[in-house]
C-alpha positions in Angstrom: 0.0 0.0 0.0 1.6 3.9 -1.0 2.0 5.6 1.8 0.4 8.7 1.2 2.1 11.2 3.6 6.2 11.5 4.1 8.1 9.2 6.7 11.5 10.4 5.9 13.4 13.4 8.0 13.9 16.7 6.3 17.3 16.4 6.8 17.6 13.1 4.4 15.2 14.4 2.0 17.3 17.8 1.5 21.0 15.5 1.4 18.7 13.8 -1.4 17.5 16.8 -3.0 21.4 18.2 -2.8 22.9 15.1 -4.8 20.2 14.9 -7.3 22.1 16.0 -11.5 18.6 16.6 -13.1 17.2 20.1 -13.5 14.2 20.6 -11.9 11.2 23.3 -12.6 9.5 25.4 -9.8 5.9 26.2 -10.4 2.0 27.6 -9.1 -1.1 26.9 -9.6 -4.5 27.6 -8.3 -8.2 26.9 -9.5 -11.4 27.6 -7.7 -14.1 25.1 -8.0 -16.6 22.9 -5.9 -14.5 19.1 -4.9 -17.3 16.8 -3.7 -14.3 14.5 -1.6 -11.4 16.6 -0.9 -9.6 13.5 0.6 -10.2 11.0 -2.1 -9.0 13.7 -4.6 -6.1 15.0 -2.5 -5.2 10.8 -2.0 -5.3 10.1 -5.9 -3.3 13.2 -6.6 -0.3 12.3 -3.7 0.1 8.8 -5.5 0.5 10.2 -8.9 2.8 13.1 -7.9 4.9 11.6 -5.4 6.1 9.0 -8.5 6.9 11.8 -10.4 9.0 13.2 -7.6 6.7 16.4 -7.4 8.0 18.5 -4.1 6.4 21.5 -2.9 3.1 22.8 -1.0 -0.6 21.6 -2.1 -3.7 22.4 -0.2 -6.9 21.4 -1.1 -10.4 22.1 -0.1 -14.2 22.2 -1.5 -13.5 25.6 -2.8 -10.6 24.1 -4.8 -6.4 23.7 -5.1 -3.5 26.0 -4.3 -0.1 24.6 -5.2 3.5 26.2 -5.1 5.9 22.7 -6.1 9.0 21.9 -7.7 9.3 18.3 -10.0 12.2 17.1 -12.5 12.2 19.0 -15.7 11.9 15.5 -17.5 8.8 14.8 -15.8 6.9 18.3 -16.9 4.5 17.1 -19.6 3.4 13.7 -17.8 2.7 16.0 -14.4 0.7 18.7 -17.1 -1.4 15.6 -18.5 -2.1 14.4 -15.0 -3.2 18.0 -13.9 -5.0 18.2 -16.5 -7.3 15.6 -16.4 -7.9 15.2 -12.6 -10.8 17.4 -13.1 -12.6 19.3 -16.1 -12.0 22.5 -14.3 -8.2 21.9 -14.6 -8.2 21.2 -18.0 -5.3 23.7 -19.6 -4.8 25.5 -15.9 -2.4 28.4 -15.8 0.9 27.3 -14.3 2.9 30.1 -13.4 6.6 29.5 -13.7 9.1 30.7 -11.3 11.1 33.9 -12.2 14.3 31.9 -10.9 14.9 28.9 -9.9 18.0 27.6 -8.0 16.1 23.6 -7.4 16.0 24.7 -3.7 12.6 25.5 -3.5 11.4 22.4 -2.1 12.3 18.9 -0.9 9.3 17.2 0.5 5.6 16.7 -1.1 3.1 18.0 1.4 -0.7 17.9 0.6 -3.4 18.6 3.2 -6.9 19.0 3.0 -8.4 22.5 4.5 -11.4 24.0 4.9 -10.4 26.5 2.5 -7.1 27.2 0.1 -7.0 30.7 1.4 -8.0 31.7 4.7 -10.0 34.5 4.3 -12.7 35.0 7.2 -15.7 35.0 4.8 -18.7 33.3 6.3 -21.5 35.2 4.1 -23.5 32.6 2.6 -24.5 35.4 0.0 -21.0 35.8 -1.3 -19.8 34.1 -5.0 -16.2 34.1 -5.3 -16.7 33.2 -8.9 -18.0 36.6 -9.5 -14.4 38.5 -9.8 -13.1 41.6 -11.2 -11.9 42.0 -14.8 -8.2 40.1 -15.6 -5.1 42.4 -16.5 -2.5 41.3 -18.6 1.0 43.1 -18.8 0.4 45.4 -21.1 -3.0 46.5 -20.1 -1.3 46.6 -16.2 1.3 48.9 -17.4 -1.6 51.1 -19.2 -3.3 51.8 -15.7 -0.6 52.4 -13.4 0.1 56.2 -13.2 -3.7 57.4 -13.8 -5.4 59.5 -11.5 -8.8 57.1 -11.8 -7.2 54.1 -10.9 -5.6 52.5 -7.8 -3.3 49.4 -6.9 -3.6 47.6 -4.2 -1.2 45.4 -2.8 -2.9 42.3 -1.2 0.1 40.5 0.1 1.4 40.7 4.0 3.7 43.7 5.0 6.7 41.4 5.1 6.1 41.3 1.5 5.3 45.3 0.6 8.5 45.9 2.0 10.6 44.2 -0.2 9.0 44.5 -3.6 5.5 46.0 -5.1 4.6 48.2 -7.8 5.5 51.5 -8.0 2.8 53.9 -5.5 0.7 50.6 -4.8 -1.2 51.0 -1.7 -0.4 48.5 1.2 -3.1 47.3 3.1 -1.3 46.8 7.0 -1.8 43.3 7.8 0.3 40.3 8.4 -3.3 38.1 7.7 -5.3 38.1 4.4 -8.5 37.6 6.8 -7.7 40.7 8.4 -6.8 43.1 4.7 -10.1 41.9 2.7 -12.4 44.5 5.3 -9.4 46.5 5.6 -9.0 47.1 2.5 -13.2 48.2 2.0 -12.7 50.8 4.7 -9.4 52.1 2.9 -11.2 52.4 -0.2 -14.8 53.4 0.6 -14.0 56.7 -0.4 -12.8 55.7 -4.1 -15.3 53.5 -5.1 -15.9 55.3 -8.7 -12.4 54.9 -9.2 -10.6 51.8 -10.8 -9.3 49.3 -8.2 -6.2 47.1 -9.7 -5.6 44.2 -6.9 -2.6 42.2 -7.0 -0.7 39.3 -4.9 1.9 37.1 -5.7 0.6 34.4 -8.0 -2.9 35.7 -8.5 -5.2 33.7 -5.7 -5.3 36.4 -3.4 -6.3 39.1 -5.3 -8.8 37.4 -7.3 -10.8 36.3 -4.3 -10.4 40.0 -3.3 -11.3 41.2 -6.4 -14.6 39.0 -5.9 -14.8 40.3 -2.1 -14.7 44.6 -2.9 -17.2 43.9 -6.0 -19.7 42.0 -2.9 -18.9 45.2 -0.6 -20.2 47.4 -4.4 -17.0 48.5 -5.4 -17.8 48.3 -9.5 -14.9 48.7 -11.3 -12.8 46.1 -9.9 -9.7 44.5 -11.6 -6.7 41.8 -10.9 -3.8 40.8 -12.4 -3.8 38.3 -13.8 -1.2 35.1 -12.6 0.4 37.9 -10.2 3.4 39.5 -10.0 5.1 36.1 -11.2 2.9 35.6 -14.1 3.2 39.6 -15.0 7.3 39.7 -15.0 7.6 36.9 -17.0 5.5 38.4 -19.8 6.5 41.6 -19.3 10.6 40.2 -20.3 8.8 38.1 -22.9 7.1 41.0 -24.3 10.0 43.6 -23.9 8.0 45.6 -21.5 8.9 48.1 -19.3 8.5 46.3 -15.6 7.1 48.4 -13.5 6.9 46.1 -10.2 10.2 47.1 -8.1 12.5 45.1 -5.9 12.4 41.6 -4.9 9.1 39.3 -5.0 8.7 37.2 -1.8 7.8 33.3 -1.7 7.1 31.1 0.1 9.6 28.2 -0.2 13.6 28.1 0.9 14.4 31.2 -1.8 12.3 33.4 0.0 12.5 35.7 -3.2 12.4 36.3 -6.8 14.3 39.0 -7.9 12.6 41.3 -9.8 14.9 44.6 -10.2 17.7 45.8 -8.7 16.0 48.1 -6.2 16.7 47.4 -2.8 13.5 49.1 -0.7 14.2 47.9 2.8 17.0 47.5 5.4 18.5 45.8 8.1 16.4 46.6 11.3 19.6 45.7 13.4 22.3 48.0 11.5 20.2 49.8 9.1 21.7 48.9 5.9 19.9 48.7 2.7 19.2 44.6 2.6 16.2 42.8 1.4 17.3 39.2 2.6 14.7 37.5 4.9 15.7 34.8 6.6 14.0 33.0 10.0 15.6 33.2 13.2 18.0 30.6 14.3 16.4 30.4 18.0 13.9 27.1 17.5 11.8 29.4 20.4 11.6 32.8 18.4 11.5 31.3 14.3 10.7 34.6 13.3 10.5 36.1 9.9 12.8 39.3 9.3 15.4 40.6 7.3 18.8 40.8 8.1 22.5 41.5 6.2 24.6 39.2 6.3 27.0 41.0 8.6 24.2 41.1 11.0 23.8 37.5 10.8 27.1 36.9 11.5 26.9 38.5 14.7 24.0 37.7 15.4 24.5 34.5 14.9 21.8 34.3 12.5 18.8 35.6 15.2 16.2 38.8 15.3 17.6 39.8 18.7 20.2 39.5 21.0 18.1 37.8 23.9 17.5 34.9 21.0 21.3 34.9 20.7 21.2 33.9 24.6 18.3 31.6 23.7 20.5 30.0 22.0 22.3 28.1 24.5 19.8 26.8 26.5 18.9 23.0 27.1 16.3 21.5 24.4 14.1 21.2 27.1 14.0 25.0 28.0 13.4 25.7 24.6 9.7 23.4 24.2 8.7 25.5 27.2 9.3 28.8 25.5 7.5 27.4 22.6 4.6 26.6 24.3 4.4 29.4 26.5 4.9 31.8 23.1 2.8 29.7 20.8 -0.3 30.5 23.6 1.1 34.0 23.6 -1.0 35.2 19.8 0.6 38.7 20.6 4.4 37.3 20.8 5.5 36.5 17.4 4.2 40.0 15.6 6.4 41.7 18.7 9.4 43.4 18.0 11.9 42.4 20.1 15.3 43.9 18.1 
């Protein structure tokens, strides 16, 4: 019988992933439709992938799929056909290929079922998230930016703003995409006969967005389409002008696409212009932040010099802290530098 989850450590499965000669291609997709079983579909799917040695991050819920995943090169046209034909909806999906790809992305196949493949806080059972502003391609994003009629609006986390977005896009304040959709309403309420361009990563967020401002009676709602990944790489294929600055977060090992040379942020420890994130060393803290690379060095690779301390202490010590700050929903959005 396939045994449909992973029983290897991470630490094998990335020596594997290290000694491993054959190119391998990082990818997204999302689709939103109605899956009867989630757990018979999600079970199917695992069997098929995990023989084509498909890495990476799937979730999967009655409201549809959401995958970021990595899988050999060689092995691209059998995973497409399988895709493909799982479901009608998926038939000729948009993949979005990464922007760059070092093979690091992933090194284990995770896919869990969830209520839903974006958490967004919604429970009106009057809203249609099929019913979603009008798609933008490159070209027709690069029309709108600059006019006075027409806004952008960055639907990603801060963490994400701060390294990269499009030039005077508006950042809704929020580390949770529960928390921007009403933000974002109030922001806007004032602008609602203007144009509202929505944007995210790889194009899931802002299209339930998009879906969630026309509910609230915004009317001339719009999203790009694929994201920022999908607009840069047609933007290069196209000979466009890019207008997205700085580095594109996501959410595998890279941490980051880059997109132009701009560096936006800096080093909150030394305050030098640096757009690496990275996760704190101390197992107790784990937090996301940027840091330089001198920083890290003497830091020893944590947010804060009381994690450096943390450091030391005896494993035990350490699942305490967790606990204690895991029960603590105010500790990890603290700055503690």
């Amino acid at each position: 019988m396939t045994i449909l989850h992973n029983k290897i450590s991470n630490k094998e499965l990335k020596e594997r992933l290290a000694a491993e000669t054959e190119p391998r291609t990082t990818l997204s997709f999302y689709k939103y439709f109605n899956i009867i079983a989630p757990q018979q579909f999600r079970d199917d799917l695992y069997k098929k992938f995990e023989e084509l040695k498909v890495f990476g991050r799937i979730y999967i819920a009655s409201e549809g799929i959401n995958a970021q995943i990595s899988l050999p090169t060689a092995n691209l046209e059998v995973f497409k056909t399988i895709l493909y034909q799982a479901a009608p909806e998926l038939d000729g999906i948009r993949l979005n290929y990464a922007i760059s790809d070092d093979r690091k992305s992933f090194w284990v196949l995770r896919m869990k079922v969830r209520d839903k493949i974006v958490a967004d806080g919604i429970d009106d059972p009057t809203f249609d998230p099929s019913d979603v502003g009008h798609y933008l391609k490159a070209e027709e994003v690069n029309e709108m930016l600059g006019r006075e009629d027409t806004i952008f609006v960055d639907m990603r986390n801060h963490y994400e703003y701060e390294v990269g977005h499009f030039k005077a896009a508006l950042e809704i304040p929020s580390a949770t995409f529960r928390e921007q959709l009403p933000m974002a309403v109030d922001m806007l309420k004032e602008d609602k006969d203007k144009n509202i361009v929505m944007y995210c990563t790889g194009g899931i967020r802002c299209e339930k967005a998009s879906a969630f401002m026309k509910h609230k009676g915004f009317e001339n709602v719009y999203h790009i389409e694929g994201g920022i990944i999908e607009y840069t790489r047609k933007a290069k294929e196209q000979n466009l002008p890019i207008e997205f600055i700085g580095k594109n977060f996501v959410f595998d090992e890279r941490m980051g696409e880059r997109i132009t040379d701009d560096i936006l942020s800096t080093c909150p420890q030394c305050g030098e212009a640096c757009d690496r994130h990275r996760n704190c060393k101390n197992k107790a803290c784990h937090r996301l932040f940027i840091q330089c690379s001198n920083c890290a060095e003497r830091f020893e690779g944590c947010c804060s010099q009381s994690c450096v301390e943390e450091l030391s202490l005896p494993d035990e010590d350490i699942k305490v802290l967790i606990r204690e700050r895991t029960a603590d929903p105010t500790f990890f959005t603290k700055r503690r530098i």
